[in-house]
N, C-alpha and C positions, 0 to 999 in steps of 0.2 A: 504494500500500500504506500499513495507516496506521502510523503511528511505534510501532515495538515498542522495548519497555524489556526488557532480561537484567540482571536484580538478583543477584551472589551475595555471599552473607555465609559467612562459617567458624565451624566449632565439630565434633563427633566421630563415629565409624564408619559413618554410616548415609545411608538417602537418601528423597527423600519427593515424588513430584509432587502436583499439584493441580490441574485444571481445573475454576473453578467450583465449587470444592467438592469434589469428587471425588478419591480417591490413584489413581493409576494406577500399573503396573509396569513394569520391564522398558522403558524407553524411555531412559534414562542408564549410562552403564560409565564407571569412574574409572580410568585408567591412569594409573600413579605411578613414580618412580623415588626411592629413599633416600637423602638427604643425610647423614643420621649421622655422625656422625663415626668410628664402627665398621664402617662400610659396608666391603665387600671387593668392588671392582666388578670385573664380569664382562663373558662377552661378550652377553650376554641380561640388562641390567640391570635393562629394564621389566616393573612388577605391576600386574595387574588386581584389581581390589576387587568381590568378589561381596556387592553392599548387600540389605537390606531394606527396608520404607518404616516413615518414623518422620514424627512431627509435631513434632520438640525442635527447637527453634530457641533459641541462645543471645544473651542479652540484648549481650553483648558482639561482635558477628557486623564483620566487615568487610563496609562496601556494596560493590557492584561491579554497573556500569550497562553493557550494551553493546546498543548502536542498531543495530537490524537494517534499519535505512531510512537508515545511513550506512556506504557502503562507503569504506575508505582505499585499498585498491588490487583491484582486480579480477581481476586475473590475477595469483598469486604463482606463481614458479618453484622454491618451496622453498628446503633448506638442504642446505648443503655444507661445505665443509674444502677445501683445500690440497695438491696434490700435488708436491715437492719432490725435488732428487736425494739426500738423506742419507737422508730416509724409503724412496723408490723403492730404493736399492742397500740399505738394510737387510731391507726386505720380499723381492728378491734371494738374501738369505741365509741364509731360512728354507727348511727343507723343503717339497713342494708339499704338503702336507697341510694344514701351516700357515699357509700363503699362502691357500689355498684357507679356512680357517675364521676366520680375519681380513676377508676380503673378503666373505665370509657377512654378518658382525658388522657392517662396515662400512655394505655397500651393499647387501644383498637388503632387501627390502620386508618378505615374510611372514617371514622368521628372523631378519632384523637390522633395522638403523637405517633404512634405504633412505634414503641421503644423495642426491639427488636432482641439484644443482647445485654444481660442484668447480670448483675455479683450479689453473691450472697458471702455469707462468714458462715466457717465451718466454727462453732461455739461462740462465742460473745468476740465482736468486734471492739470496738473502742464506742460504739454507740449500742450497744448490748445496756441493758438495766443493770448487769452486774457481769461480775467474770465468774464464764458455768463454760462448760465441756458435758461431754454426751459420757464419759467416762467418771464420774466423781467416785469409786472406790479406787482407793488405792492397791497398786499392784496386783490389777484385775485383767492380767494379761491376756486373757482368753473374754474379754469382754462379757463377760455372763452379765456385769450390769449397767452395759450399754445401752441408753436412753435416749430418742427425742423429742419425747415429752413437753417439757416445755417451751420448744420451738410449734407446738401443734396448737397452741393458744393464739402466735402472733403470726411469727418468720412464715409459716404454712400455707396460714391463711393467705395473705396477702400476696403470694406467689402461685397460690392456687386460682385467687381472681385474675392476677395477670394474664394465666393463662387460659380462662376464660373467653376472657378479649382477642387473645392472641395466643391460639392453639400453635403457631408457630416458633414460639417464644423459645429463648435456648439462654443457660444459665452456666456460669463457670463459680465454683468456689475455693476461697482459702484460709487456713485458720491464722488466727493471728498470736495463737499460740498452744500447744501441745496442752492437754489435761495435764495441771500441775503436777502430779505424780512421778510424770515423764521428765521432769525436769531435775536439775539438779537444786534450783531454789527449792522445789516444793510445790510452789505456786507462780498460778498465770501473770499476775500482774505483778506490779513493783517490780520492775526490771530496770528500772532507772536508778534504785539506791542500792540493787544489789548486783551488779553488771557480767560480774564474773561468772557468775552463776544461773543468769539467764539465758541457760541452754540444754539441751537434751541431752538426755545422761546418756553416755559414748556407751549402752551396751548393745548385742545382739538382741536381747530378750526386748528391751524398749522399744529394738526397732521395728521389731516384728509384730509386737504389739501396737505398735504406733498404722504400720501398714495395715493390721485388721480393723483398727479405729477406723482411718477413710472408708475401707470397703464397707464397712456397717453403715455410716455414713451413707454413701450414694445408696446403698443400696434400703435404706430405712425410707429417705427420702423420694426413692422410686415407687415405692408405695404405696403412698402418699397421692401417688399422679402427678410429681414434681420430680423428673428425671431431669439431671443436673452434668452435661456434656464434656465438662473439665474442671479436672484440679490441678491448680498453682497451690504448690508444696508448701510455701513460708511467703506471710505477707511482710513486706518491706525486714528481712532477715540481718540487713545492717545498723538496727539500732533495738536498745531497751528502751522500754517506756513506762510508763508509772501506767498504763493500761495494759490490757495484755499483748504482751510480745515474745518472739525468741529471737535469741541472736543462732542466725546459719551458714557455714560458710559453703559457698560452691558445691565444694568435693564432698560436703556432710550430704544436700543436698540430690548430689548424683548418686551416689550411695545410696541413698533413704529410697528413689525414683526407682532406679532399675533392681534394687536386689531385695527390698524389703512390698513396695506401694504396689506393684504391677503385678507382682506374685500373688499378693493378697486379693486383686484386682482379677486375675486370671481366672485363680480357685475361685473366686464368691459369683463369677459371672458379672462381673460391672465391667460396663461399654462405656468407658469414659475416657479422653484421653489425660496423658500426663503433663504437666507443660512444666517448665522452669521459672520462678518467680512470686512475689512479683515485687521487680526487682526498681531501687531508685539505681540515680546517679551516683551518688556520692561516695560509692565504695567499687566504683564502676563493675559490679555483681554481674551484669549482663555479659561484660565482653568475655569478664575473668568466668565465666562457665562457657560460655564456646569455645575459650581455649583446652578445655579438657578432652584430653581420651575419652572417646562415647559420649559425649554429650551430643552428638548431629544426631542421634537415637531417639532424644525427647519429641516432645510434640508442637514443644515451638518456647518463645521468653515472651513471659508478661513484665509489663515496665510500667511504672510513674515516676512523677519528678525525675524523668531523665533525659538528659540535654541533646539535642539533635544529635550530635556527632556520635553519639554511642549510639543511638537506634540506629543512623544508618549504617554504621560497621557491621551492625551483627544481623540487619536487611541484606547487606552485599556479602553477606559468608551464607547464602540460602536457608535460614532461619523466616518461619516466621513469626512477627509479631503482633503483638495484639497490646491496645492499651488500658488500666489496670482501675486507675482513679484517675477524677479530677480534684484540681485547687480546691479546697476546705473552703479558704477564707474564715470567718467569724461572725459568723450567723448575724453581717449586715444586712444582706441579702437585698444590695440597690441596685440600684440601674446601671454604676457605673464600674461593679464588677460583671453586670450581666453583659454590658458592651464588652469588656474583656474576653469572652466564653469562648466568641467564635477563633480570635487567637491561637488559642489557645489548644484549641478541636485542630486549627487548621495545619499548626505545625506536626502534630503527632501523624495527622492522615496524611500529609505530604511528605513526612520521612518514612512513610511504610508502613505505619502500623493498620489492622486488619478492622477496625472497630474505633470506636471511643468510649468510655464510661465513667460517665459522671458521679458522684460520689453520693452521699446521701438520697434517695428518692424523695421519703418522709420522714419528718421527724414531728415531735411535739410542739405545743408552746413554748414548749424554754429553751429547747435546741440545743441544748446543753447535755453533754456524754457525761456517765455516773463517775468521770473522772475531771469532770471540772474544765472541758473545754467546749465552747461554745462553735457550730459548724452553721455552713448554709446548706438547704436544701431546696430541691424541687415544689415542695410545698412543705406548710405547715400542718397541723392538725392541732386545733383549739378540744383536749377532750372535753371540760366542763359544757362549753358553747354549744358542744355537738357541730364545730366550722372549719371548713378548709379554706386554706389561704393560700392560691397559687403565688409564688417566689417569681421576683425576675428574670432569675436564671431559667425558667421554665420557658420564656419564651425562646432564642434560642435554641434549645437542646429540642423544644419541640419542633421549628421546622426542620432541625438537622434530623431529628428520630425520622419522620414522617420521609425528608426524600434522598435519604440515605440509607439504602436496602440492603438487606442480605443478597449476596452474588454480584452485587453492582461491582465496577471499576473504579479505583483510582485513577488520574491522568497527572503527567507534569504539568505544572502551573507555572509563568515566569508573568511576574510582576511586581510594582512599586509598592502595592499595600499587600495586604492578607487576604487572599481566593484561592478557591475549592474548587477543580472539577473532576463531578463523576458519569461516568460511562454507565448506562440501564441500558433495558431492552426498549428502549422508546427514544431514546438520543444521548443528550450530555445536559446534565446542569449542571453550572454555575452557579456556586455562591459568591456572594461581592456583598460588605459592609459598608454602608454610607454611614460617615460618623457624622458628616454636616448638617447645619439644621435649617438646609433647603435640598431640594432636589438635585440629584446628581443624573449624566448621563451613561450609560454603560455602550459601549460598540462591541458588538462581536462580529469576529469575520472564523467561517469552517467552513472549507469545502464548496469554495466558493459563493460562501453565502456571506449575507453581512445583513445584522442586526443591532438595531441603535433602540435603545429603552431607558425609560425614565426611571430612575431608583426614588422614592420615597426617600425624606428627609427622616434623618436618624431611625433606619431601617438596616434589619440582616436577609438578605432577597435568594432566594432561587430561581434563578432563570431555565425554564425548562426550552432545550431547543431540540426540535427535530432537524436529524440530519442528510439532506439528501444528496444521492450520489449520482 
């Protein structure tokens, strides 16, 4: 195929093809969500722009190049959020009416967002109501009193309505740390004042143990009618935390994966893959396990907070990736970390990664983890009120859920701001961010076409374009 160029430039309300000379119709839709700062977001936050064809092209336009003859990933698995137990017990404690029109908003495809790909915590995350494991006897290596019990109150529920909406729905999880037992502290959390010690006790029997904990795991949860497609082994494995954490290195890691996880995986009959992670920067964890003997075995590296240059190294060693969390922030949850989102999305998916996932879904009123730190989320949940309160970050991540699909392509993007294009079965859109607060114009030119459209003032836009040949 020969090298196509997508040129777009910004500037106001309109839209204009061209082949050859020629305007054509009706082959571009602009769906937009409002940054404003007046914005009152809702649960249907996305607008469509009914354009007409125009030749104005402004002299001031932002370029924007994307190569249809360079794919960055081939298979995306979409975007997702985070399901937690403060979110789960507050979703809980809405009426079913309201449970049911959240999960609309959420996860249906034609009504809402259609979040595609979600993380759950294997035991209590750092926004869990306390730190619990599926294991609490000690030295019950044979699990006789393994339990998910109290995940069937909240975590279940709430991943059971997802999937509801979106019988589609695919789940990866990780724990954020081993059932205290397995540990050489004792216990899950305080890994921050006792550092040495927050890690798994170096024997065979633990690991072995620790490998039939997952299998119980997925396979409790399949159950359930929540079959759950991958486990990333240790969340963020380079730091303790006064919440529950382990410290893991690489090789402990590829050890625990292929000689203890996959075995236990094998025997119990769980169809899930294994992945590496999930891994920050800061101890550059990613590259330093593709350096190992047998790690091209896994099933790919999961990453946050981690700096382009290390996704793309361990992109260009045929790994794939996928990404893990987003930015927490501190439960301000304004407009003008929600303008930050798309940034944010845009660099992970233009170094390679396979997905994005947002971090929190729901949480409570107080948004506050049983450890004293304050996060943002996709919405709130008022439980007294009996009210939800969509977050600004939710506008965002919802147009990206809704037209960023499972099996879609990545494309190279070259330009001056931050754009997104992906490759479906119906053409390419384009994302482009107007931060200004007047109308911008956008030009694209592919394949001999050329398209001029008007961006909404302080809007995050997809531009869907049919491609013709």
């Amino acid at each position: 195929m020969k090298k196509v160029s997508l040129i777009i430039q910004i500037w106001v309300f309109v839209l204009v093809l061209v082949f050859s000379g020629c305007t054509t119709n009706n082959l571009v839709q602009v769906h937009f969500v409002s940054l404003t700062d007046s914005i009152v977001v809702t649960p249907n936050p996305i607008q469509h722009l009914s354009v007409k064809p125009s030749s104005q092209v402004s002299d001031k336009a932002i370029v924007l190049t994307v190569h249809t003859d360079q794919i960055i990933c081939k298979n995306l698995t979409g975007i997702g959020g985070a399901f937690n137990e403060q979110g789960g017990e507050a979703f809980m404690r809405l009426p079913q009416a309201q449970r049911d029109e959240l999960a609309t908003a959420l996860f249906n495809l034609e009504n809402g967002s259609g979040f595609s790909f979600c993380r759950t915590a294997i035991g209590s995350s750092d926004f869990g109501l306390g730190a619990y494991s599926y294991s609490e006897v000690a030295e019950d290596y044979e699990m006789k009193h393994f339990s998910i019990e109290r995940d069937k109150k909240s975590v279940i529920p709430f991943m059971q309505a997802a999937l509801k909406q979106n019988p589609d729905m695919k789940f990866f999880a990780s724990p954020w740390s081993p059932p205290g037992w397995m540990k050489k502290s004792g216990i899950m959390d305080a890994g921050a004042s006792d550092k040495p010690n927050n890690i798994l006790r170096e024997s065979p029997e633990i690991f072995k143990a620790y490998g039939l904990y997952f299998a119980k795991y997925f396979s409790a949860y399949a159950a359930q009618g929540v079959k759950i497609q991958r486990l990333l082994v240790q969340n963020e494995p380079d730091i303790s935390t006064t919440y529950p954490s382990c410290n893991m290195k690489p090789e402990q890691m590829l050890e625990l994966s292929f000689d203890y996880i996959q075995p236990a995986f094998d025997k119990a009959g769980v169809d899930a893959e294994i992945w590496a992670g999930t891994f920050r920067g800061h101890r550059k964890d990613a590259v330093n396990f593709i350096a190992l003997p047998g790690a091209d075995n896994i099933g790919g590296i999961g990453v946050q907070y981690t700096p382009t240059k290390q996704i793309v190294e361990v992109v260009e060693n045929d790994y794939k990736v996928m990404h893990t969390e987003g930015i927490c922030h501190r439960a301000k949850n304004n407009l003008k970390e929600a303008r930050s989102r798309f940034r944010e999305v845009a660099s992970y998916i233009n170094a390679g990664t396979e997905n994005f996932c947002y971090w929190n879904i729901a949480l409570n009123e107080e948004s506050t983890s049983g450890w004293d730190w304050p996060q943002n989320s996709l919405v709130r949940i008022d439980r007294d009120a009996g009210k939800v309160i969509y977050n600004p970050d939710f506008l965002p991540m919802s147009l990206m859920g809704k037209y960023i699909r499972p099996g879609d392509k990545s494309l190279k993007v070259d330009c001056s701001q931050d754009a997104m294009a992906i490759q479906n079965n119906k053409g390419i859109t384009v994302f482009v961010q107007n931060d200004e607060a007047i109308s911008v114009t956008a030009e694209i030119n592919v394949a001999k076409q050329k398209v001029v459209v008007e961006l909404p003032a302080s809007s995050l836009c997809a531009v869907d374009i049919i491609i013709q040949y």
